[in-house]
Biopython code that builds the backbone (N, CA, C, O; Angstrom):
import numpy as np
from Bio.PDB.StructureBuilder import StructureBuilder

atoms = [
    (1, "UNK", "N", (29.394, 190.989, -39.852)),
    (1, "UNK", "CA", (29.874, 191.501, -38.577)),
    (1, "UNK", "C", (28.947, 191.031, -37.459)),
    (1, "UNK", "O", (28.284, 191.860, -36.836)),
    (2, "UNK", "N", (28.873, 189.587, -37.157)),
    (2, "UNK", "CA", (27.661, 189.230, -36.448)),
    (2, "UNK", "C", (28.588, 188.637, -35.081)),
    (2, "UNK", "O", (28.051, 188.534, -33.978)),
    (3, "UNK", "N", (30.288, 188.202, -35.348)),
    (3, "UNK", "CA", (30.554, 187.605, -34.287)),
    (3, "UNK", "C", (30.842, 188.016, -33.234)),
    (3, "UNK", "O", (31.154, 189.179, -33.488)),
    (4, "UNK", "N", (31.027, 187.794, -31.610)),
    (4, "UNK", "CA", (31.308, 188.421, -30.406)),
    (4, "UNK", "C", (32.588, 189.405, -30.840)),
    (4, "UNK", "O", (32.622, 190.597, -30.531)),
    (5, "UNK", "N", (33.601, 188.750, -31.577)),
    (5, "UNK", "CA", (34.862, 189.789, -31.294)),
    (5, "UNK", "C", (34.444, 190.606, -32.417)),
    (5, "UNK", "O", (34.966, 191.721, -32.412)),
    (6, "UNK", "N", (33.737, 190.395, -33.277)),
    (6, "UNK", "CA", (33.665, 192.215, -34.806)),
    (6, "UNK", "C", (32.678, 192.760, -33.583)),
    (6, "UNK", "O", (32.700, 193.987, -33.678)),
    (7, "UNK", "N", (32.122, 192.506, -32.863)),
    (7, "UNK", "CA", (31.290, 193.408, -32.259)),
    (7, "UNK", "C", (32.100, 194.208, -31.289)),
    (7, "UNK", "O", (31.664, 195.294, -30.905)),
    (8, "UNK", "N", (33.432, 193.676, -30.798)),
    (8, "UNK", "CA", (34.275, 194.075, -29.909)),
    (8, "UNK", "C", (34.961, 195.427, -30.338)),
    (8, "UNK", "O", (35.088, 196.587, -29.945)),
    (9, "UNK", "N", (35.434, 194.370, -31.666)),
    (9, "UNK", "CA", (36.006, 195.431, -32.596)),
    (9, "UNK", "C", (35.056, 197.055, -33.432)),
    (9, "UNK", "O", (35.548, 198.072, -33.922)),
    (10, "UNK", "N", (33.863, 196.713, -33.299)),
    (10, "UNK", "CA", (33.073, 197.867, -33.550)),
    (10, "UNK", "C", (32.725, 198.549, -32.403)),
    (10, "UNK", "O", (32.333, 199.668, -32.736)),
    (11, "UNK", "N", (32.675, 198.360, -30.901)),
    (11, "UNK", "CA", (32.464, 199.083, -30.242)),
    (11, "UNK", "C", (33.913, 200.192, -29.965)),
    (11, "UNK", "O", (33.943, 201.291, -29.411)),
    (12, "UNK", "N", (34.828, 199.529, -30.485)),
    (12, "UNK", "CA", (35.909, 200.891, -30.308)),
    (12, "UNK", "C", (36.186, 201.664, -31.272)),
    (12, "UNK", "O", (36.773, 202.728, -31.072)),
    (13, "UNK", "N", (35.816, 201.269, -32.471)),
    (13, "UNK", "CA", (35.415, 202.431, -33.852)),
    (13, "UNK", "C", (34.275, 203.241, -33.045)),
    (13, "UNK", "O", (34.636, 204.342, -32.628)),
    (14, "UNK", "N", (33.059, 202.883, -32.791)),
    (14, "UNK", "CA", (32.255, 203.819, -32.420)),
    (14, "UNK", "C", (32.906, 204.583, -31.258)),
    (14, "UNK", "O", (32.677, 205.791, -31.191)),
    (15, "UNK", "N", (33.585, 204.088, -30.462)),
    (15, "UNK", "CA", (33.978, 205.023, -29.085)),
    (15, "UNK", "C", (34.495, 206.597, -29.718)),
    (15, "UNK", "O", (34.124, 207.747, -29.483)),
    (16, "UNK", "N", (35.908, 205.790, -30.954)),
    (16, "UNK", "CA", (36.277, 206.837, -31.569)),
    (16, "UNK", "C", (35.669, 207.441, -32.325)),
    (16, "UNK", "O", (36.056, 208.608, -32.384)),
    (17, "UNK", "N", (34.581, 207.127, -33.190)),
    (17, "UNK", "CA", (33.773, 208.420, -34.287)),
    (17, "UNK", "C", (33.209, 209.114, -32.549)),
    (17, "UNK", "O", (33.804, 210.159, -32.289)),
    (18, "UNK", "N", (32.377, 208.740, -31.634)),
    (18, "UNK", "CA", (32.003, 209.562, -30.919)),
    (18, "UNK", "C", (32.909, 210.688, -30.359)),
    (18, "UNK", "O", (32.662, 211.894, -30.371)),
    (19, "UNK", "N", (34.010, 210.060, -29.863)),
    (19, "UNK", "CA", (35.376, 210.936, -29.639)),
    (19, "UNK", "C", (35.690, 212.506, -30.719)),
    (19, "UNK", "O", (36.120, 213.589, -30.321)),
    (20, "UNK", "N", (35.297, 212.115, -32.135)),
    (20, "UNK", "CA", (35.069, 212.535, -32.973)),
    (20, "UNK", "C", (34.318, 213.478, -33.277)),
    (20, "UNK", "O", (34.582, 214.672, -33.414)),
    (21, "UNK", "N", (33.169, 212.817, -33.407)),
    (21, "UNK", "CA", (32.563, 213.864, -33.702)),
    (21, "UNK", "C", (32.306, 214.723, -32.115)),
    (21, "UNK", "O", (31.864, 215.811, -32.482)),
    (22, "UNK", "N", (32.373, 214.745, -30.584)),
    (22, "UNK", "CA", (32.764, 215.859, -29.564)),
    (22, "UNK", "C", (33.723, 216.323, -30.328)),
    (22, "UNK", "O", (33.278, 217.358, -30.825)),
    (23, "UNK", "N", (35.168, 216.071, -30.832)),
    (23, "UNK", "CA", (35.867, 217.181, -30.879)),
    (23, "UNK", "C", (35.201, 218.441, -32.429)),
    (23, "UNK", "O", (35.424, 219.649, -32.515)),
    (24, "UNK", "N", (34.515, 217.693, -33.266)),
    (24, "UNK", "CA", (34.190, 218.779, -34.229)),
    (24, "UNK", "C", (32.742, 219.361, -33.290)),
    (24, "UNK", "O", (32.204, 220.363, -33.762)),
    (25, "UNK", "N", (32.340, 218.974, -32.456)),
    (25, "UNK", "CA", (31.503, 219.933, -32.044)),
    (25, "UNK", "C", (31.996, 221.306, -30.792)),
    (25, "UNK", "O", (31.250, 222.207, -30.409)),
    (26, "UNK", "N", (33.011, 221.147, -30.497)),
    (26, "UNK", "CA", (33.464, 221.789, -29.613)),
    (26, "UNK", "C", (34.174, 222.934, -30.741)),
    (26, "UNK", "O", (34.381, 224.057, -30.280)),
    (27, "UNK", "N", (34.413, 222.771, -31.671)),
    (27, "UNK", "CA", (34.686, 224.067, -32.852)),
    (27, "UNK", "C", (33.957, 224.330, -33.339)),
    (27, "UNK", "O", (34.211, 225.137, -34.234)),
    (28, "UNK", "N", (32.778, 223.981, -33.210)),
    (28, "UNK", "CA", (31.144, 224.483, -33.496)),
    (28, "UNK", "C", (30.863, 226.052, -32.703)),
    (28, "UNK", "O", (31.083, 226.111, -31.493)),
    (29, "UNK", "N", (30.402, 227.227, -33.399)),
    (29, "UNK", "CA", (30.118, 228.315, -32.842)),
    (29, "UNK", "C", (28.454, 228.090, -32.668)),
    (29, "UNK", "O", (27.828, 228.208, -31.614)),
    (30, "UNK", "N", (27.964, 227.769, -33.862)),
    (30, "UNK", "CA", (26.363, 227.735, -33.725)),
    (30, "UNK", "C", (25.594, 226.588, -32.647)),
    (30, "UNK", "O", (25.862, 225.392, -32.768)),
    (31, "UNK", "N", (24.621, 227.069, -31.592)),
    (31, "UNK", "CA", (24.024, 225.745, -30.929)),
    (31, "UNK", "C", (23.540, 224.791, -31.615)),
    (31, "UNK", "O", (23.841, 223.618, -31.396)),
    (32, "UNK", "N", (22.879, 225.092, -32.364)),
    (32, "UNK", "CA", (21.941, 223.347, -33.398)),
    (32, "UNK", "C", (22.541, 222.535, -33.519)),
    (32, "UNK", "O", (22.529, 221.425, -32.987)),
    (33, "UNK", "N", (23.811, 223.444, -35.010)),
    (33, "UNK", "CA", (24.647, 222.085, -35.010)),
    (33, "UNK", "C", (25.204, 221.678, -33.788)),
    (33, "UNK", "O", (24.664, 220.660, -33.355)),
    (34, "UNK", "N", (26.053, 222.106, -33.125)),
    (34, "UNK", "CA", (26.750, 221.881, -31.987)),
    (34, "UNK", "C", (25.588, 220.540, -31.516)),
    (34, "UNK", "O", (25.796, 219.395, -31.918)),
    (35, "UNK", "N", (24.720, 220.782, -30.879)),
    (35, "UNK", "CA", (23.794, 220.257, -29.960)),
    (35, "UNK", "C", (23.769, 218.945, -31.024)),
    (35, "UNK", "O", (24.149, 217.888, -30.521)),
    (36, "UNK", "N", (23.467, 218.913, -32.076)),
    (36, "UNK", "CA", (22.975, 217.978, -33.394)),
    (36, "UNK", "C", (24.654, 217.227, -33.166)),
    (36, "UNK", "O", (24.620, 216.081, -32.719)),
    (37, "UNK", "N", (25.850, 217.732, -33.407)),
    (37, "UNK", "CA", (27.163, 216.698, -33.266)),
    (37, "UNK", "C", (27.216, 215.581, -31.763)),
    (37, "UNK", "O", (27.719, 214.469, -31.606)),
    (38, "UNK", "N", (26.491, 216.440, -30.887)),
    (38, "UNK", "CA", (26.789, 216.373, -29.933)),
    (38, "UNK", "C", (25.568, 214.785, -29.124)),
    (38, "UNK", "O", (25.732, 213.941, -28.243)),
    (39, "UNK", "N", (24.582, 215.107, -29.972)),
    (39, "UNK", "CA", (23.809, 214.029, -29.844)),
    (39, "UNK", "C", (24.079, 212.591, -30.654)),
    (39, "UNK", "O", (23.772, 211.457, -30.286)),
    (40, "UNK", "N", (24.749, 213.010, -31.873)),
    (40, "UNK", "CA", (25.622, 211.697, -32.318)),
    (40, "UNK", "C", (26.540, 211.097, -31.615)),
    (40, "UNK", "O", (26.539, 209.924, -31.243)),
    (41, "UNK", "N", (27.189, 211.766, -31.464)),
    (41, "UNK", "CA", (28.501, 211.574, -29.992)),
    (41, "UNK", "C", (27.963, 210.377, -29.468)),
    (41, "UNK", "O", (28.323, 209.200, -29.491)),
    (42, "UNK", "N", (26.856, 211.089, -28.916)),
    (42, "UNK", "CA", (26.098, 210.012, -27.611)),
    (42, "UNK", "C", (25.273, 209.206, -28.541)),
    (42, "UNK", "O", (25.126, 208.161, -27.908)),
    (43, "UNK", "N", (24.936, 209.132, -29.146)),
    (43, "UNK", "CA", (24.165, 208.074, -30.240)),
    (43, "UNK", "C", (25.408, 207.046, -30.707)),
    (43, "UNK", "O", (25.077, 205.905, -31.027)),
    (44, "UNK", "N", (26.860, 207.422, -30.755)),
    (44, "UNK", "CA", (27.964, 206.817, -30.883)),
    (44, "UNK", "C", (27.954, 205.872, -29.561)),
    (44, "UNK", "O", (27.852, 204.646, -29.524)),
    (45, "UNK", "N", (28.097, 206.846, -28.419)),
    (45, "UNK", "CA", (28.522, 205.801, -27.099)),
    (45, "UNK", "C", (27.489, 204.552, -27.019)),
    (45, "UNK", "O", (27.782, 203.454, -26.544)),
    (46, "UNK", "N", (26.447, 204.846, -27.472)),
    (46, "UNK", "CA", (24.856, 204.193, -26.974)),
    (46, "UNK", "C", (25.168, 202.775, -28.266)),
    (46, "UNK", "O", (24.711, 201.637, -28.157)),
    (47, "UNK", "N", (25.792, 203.133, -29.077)),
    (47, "UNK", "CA", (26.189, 201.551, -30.019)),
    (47, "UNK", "C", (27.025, 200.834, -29.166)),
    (47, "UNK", "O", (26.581, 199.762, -28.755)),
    (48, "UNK", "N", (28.118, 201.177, -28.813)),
    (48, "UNK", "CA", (29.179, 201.241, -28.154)),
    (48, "UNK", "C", (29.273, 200.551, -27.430)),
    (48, "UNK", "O", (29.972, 199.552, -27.600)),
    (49, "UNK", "N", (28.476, 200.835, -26.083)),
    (49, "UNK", "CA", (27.797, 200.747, -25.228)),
    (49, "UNK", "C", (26.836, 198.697, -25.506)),
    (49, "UNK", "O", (27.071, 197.522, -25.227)),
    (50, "UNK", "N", (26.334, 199.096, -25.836)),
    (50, "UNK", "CA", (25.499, 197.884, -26.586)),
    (50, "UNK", "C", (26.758, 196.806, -27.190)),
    (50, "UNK", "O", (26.972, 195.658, -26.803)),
    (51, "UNK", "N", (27.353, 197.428, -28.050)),
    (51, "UNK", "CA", (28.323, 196.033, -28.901)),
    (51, "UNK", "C", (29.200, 195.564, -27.573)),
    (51, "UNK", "O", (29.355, 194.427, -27.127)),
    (52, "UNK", "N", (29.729, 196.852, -27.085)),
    (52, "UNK", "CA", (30.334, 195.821, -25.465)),
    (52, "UNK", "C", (29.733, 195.005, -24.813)),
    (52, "UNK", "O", (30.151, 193.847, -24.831)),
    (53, "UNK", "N", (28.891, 195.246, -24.248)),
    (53, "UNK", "CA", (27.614, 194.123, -23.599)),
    (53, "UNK", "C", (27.539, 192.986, -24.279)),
    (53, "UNK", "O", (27.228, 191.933, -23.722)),
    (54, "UNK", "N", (27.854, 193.082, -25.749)),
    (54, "UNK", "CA", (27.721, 191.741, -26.621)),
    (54, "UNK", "C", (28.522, 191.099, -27.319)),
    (54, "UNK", "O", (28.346, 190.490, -28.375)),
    (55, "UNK", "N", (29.576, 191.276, -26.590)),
    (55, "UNK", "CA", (31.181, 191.379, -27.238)),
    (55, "UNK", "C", (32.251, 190.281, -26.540)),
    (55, "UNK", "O", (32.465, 190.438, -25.338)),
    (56, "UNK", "N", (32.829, 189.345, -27.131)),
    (56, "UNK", "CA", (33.923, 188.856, -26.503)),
    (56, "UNK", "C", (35.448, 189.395, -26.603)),
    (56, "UNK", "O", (35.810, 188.639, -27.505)),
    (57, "UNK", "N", (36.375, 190.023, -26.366)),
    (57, "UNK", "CA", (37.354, 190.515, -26.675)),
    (57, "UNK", "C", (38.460, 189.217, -27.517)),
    (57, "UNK", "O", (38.566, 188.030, -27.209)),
    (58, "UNK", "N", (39.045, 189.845, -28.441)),
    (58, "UNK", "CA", (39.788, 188.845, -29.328)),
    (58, "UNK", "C", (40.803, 188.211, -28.226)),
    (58, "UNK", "O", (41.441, 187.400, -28.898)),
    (59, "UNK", "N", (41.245, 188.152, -27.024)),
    (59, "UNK", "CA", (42.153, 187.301, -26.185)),
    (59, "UNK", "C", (41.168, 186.265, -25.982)),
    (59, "UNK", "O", (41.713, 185.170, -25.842)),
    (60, "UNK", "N", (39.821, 186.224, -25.913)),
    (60, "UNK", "CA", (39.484, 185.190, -24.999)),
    (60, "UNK", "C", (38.519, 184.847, -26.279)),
    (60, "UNK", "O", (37.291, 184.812, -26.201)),
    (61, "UNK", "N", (39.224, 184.617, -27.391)),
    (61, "UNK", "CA", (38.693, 183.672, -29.055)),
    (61, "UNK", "C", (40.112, 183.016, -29.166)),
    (61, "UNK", "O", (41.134, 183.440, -28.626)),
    (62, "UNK", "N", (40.005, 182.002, -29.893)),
    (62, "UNK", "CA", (40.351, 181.271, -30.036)),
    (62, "UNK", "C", (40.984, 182.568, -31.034)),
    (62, "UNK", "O", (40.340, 183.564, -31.365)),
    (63, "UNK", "N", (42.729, 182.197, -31.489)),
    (63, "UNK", "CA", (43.249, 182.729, -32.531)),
    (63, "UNK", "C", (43.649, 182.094, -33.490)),
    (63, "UNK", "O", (44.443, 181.156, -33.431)),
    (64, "UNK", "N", (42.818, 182.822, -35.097)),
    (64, "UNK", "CA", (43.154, 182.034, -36.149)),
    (64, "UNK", "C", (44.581, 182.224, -36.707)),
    (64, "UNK", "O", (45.054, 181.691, -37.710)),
    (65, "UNK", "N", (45.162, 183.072, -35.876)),
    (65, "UNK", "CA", (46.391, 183.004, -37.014)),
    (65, "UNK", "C", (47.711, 182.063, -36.305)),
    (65, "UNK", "O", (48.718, 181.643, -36.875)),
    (66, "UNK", "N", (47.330, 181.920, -34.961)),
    (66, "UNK", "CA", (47.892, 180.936, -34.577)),
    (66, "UNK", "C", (47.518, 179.642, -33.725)),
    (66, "UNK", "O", (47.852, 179.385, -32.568)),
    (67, "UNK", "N", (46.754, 178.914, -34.587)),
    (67, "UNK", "CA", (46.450, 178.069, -34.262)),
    (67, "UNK", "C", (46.648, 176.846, -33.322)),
    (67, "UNK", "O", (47.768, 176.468, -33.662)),
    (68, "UNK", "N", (46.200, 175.945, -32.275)),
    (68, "UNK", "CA", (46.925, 175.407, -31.767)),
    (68, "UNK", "C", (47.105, 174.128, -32.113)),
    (68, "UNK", "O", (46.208, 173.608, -32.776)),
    (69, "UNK", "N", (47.834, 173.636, -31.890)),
    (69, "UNK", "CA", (48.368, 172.080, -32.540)),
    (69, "UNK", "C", (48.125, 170.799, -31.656)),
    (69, "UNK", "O", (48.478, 169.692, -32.062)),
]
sb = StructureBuilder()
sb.init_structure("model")
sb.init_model(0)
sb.init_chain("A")
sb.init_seg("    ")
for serial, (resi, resn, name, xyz) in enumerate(atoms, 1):
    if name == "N":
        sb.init_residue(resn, " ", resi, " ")
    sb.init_atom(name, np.array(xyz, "f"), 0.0, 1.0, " ", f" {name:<3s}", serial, name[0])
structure = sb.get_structure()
């Protein structure tokens, strides 16, 4: 997973586990955990964050499945 677009493609998995794990912390009664989901979250955006910065989006790669002639 080293090229511009898997990095593209991993910054929106992380968007969503962060998405994620906010919503299981918001059904959290106790602060720790809560606070503890809630810092992954943002430990999520902060990859995220980073793989975008280093990311080409798959429109502007060349596409292997349709190649041009």
């Amino acid at each position: 997973m080293t090229s511009q677009s898997s990095w593209y493609q991993a910054a929106r998995n992380w968007r969503m586990r962060a998405e994620e794990a906010r919503a299981h912390a918001d059904e959290m009664k106790e602060a720790e955990p809560k606070a503890i989901m809630l810092r992954i979250a943002a430990d999520y955006d902060k990859l995220a964050d980073w793989a975008e910065k280093n990311s080409t989006p798959f429109w502007r790669t060349k596409n292997p499945i349709f190649p041009s002639k």
